[in-house]
C-alpha positions as CSV (number, residue, x, y, z in Angstrom):
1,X,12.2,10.1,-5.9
2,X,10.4,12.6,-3.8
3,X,7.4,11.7,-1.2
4,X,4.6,13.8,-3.3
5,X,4.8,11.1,-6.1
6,X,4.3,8.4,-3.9
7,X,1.3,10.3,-2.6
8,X,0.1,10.9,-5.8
9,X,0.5,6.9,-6.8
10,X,-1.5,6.3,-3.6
11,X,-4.1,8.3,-4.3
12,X,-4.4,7.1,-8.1
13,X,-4.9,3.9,-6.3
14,X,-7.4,4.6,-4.4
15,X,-9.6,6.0,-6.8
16,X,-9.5,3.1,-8.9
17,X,-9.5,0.9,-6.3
18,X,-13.3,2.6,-5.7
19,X,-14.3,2.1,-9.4
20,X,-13.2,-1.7,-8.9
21,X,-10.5,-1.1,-10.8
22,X,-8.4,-3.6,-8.8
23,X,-5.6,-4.7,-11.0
24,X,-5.0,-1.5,-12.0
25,X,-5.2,-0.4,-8.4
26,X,-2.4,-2.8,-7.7
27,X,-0.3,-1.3,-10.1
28,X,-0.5,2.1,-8.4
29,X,-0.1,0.9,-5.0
30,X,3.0,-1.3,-5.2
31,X,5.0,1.5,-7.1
32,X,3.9,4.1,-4.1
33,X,5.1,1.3,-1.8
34,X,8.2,0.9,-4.0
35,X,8.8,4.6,-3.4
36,X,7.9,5.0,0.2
37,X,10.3,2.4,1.1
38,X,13.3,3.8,-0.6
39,X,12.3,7.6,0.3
40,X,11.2,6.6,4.2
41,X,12.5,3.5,5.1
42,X,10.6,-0.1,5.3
43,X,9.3,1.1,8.8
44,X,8.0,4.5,8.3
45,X,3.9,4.7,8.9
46,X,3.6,5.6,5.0
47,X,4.5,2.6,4.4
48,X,2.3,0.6,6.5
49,X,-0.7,2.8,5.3
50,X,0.2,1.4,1.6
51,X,0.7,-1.7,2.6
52,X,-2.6,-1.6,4.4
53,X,-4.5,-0.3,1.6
54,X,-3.0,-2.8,-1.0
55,X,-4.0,-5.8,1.1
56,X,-7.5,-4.6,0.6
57,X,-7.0,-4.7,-3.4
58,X,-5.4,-8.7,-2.9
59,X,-8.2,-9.6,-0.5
60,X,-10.6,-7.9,-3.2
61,X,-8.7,-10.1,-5.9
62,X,-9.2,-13.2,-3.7
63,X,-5.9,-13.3,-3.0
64,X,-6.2,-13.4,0.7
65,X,-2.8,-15.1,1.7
66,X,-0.9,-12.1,0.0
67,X,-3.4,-9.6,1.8
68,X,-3.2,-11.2,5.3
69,X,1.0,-11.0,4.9
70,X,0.3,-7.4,4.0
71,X,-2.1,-6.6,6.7
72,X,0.8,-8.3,9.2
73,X,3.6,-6.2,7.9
74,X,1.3,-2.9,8.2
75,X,0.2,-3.7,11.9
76,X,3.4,-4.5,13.3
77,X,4.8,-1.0,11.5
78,X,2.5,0.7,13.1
79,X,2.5,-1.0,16.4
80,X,5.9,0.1,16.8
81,X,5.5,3.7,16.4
82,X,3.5,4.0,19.2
């Protein structure tokens, strides 16, 4: 797999995530994550960017425990690479 398809996934996911498009959104974003962490490892900053964004699609979906683990895992990535 190669990082520009994971980029492209995110994107895809953001776009729909706009038109409310959440479930589809979802989709999108957990094969990008799927990608990022195999290409960059679980702890690279992509990662926690994807993470961050698909939290916002759960909490959108009203599924705020799966969000707020999300949000967690995203901060703490990118609380260490500073």
């Amino acid at each position: 797999m190669h990082p520009e398809i994971a980029e492209s996934l995110n994107n895809l996911g953001m776009v729909l995530k706009g038109q409310g498009k959440f479930k589809e959104s979802e989709r999108f974003y957990r094969r990008c994550m799927e990608i990022a962490e195999k290409v960059m490892g679980p702890d690279h900053p992509r990662v926690a960017t994807v993470a961050l964004n698909l939290a916002e699609v759960l909490e959108a979906q009203g599924r705020k425990k799966e969000a707020d683990a999300l949000v967690r895992r995203g901060t703490a990535i990118l609380k260490r690479e500073r």
